[in-house]
C-alpha positions as CSV (number, residue, x, y, z in Angstrom):
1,X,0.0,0.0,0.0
2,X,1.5,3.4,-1.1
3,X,1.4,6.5,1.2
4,X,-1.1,8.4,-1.0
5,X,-1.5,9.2,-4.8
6,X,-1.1,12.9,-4.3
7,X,2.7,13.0,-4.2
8,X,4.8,12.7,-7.3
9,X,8.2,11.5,-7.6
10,X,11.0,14.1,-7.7
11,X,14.2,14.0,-8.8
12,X,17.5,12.9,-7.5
13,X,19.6,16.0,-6.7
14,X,23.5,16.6,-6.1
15,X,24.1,20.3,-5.1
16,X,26.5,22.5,-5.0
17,X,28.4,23.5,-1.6
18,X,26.6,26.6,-1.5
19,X,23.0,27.2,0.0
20,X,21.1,26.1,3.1
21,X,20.8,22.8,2.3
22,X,24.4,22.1,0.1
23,X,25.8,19.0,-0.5
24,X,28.4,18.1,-2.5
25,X,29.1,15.0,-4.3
26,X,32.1,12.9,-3.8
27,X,34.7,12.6,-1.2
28,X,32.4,10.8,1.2
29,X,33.6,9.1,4.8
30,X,32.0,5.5,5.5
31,X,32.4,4.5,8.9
32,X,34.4,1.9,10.6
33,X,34.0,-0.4,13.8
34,X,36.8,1.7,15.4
35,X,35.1,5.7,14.6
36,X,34.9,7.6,17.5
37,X,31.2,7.4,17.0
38,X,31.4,3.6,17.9
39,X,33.7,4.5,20.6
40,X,32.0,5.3,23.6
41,X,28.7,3.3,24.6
42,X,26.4,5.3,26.5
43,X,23.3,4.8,29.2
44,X,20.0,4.6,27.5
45,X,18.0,8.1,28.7
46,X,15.2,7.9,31.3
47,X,11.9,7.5,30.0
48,X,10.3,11.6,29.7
49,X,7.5,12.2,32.3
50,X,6.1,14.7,30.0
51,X,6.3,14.3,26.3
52,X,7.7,16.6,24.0
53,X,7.6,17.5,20.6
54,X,9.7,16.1,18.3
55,X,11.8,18.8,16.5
56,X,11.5,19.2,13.2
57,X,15.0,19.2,10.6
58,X,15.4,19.8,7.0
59,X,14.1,17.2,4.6
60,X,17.5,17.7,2.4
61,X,17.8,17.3,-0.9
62,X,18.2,13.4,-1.3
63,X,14.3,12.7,-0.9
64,X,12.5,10.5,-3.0
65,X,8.4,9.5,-2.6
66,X,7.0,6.2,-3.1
67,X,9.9,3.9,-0.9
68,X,8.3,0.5,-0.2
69,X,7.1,-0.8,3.1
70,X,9.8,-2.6,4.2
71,X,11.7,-2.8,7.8
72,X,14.8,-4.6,6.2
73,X,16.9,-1.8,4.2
74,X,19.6,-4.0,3.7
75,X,18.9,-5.1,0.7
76,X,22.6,-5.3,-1.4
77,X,25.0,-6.4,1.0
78,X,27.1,-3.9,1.4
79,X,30.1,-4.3,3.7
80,X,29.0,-1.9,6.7
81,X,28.0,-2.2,10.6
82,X,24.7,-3.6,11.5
83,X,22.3,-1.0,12.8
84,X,18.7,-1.4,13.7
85,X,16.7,2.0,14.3
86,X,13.5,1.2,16.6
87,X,11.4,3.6,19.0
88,X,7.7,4.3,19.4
89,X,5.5,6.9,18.6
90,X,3.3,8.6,20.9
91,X,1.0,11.7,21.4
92,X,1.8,15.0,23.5
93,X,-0.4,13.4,25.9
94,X,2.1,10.6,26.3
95,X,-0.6,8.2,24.1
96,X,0.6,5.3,21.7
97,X,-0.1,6.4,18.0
98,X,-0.7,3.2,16.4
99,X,-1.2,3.0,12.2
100,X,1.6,5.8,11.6
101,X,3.7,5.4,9.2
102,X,7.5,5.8,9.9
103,X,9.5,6.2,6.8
104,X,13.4,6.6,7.1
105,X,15.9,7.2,4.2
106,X,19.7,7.6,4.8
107,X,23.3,7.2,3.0
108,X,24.8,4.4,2.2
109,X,28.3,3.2,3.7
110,X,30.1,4.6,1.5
111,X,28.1,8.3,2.0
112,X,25.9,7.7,-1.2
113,X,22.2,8.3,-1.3
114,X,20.8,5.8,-4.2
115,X,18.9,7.4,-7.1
116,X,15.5,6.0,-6.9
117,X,16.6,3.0,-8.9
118,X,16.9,0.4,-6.1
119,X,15.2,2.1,-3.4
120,X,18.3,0.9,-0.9
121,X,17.9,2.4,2.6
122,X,14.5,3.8,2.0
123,X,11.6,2.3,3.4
124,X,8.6,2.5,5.2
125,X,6.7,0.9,8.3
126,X,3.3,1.3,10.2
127,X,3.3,0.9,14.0
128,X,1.5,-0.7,15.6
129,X,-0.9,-1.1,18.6
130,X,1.8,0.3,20.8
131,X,3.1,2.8,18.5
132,X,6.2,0.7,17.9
133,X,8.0,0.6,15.0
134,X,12.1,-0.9,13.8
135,X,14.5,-1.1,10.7
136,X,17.1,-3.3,10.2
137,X,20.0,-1.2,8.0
138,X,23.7,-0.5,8.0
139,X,25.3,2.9,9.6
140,X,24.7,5.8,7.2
141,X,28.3,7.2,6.0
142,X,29.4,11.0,6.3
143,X,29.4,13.4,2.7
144,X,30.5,16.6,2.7
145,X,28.6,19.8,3.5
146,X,30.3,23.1,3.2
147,X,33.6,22.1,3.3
148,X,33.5,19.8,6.3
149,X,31.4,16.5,6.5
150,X,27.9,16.1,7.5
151,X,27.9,13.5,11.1
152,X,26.5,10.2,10.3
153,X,22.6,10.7,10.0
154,X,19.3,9.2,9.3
155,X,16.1,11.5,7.7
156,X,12.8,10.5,9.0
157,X,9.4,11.3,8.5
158,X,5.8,11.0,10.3
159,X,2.7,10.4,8.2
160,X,-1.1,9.5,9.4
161,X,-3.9,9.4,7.0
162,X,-2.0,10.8,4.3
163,X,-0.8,13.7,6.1
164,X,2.6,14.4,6.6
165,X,3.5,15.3,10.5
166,X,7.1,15.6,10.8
167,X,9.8,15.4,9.0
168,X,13.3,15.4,11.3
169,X,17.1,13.6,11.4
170,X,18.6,11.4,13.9
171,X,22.3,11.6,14.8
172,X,24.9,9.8,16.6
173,X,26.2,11.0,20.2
174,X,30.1,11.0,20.2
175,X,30.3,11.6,16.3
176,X,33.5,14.0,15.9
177,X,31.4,15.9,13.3
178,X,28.4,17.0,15.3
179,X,29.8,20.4,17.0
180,X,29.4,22.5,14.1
181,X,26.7,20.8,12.3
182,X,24.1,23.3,12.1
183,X,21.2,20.9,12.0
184,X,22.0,18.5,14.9
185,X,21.1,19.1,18.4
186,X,21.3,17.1,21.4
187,X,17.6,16.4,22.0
188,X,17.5,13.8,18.3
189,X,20.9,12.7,18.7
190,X,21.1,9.3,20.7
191,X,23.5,7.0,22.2
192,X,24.5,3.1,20.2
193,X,23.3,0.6,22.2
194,X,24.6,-3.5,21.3
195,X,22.6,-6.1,21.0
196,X,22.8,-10.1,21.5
197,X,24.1,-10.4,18.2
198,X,26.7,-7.4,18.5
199,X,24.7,-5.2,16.1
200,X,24.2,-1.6,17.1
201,X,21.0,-0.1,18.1
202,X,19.1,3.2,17.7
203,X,16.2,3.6,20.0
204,X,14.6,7.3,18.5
205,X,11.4,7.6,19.9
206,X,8.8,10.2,18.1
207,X,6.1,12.2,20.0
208,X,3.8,14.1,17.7
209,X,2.6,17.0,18.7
């Protein structure tokens, strides 16, 4: 089932290093097991007492409509670390939103967004009675921005009914390329967790506001 007939496809863009939302092709940064943004594991925060909005961020240039439903965006086998992203989605009122849709997109390893020829690490997902949602993926690799690199991020975006909600980015605590980064802030960046299987893990909860 597709998100609704309304939006059209647009095309894939590469900009310049100039304007509020340049990117730059080439001279991309995958990461590696030993990046300081694997470095240091960190505590899992407290559950809020009162929910907040989730901030919104800049869609970016690299967006493309229509992604399949799918949770596993690891679809080619590229050589990269093992990430699932997973959270829930609830009201300001602290309420479970169940039948959202949660779509992610993100780079590649290697820092590349694909073209809207594969669809690789897009995809979408509805929650469910719990407002949970999860996506199995690799860690996103930096590109450059402005003549530094953009930290390691993931785009995401909110939809109910057709509507769009939010649109926002997650980052990666400890990444050396947040300071300076004038789209991340502390409140969507969150800490790697490891899993039974030694895969890394995202927990990014949404509240809708």
């Amino acid at each position: 089932m597709g998100r609704d007939d309304a939006f059209t496809r647009r095309g894939f863009l590469c900009l310049a290093t100039t304007g509020a939302v340049a990117v730059a092709c080439g001279g991309s940064e995958p990461i590696t097991m030993d990046d300081e943004v694997l470095e240091g594991m960190c505590e899992p925060p407290e559950s809020p007492s009162v929910c907040e909005a989730t901030a919104a961020d800049i869609e970016g240039p690299f967006y493309l409509p229509d992604s399949p439903e799918r949770s596993d965006l690891d679809t080619v086998g590229d050589d990269g670390i093992a990430l699932e992203i997973r959270g829930r989605v609830s009201d300001a009122a602290c309420a479970p939103m169940a039948a959202t849709i949660v779509e992610i997109w993100h780079a590649d390893p290697s820092g590349d967004y694909d073209n809207g020829d594969t669809y690789n690490y897009r995809g979408w997902v509805r929650t469910g009675s719990d407002g949970a949602y999860s996506f199995r993926t690799l860690m996103p690799g930096r590109y450059p921005n402005a003549g530094t690199l953009r930290p390691a991020h993931v785009h995401v975006k909110a939809w109910r009914d057709g509507v769009e909600l939010l649109t926002t980015q997650l980052y990666f605590e400890d990444d050396p390329y947040l300071e300076g980064d004038k789209w991340a802030e502390p409140a969507r960046t969150v800490c790697l967790e490891q899993d039974e299987n030694d895969a890394f893990v995202a927990v990014f909860d949404l509240v809708l506001g």
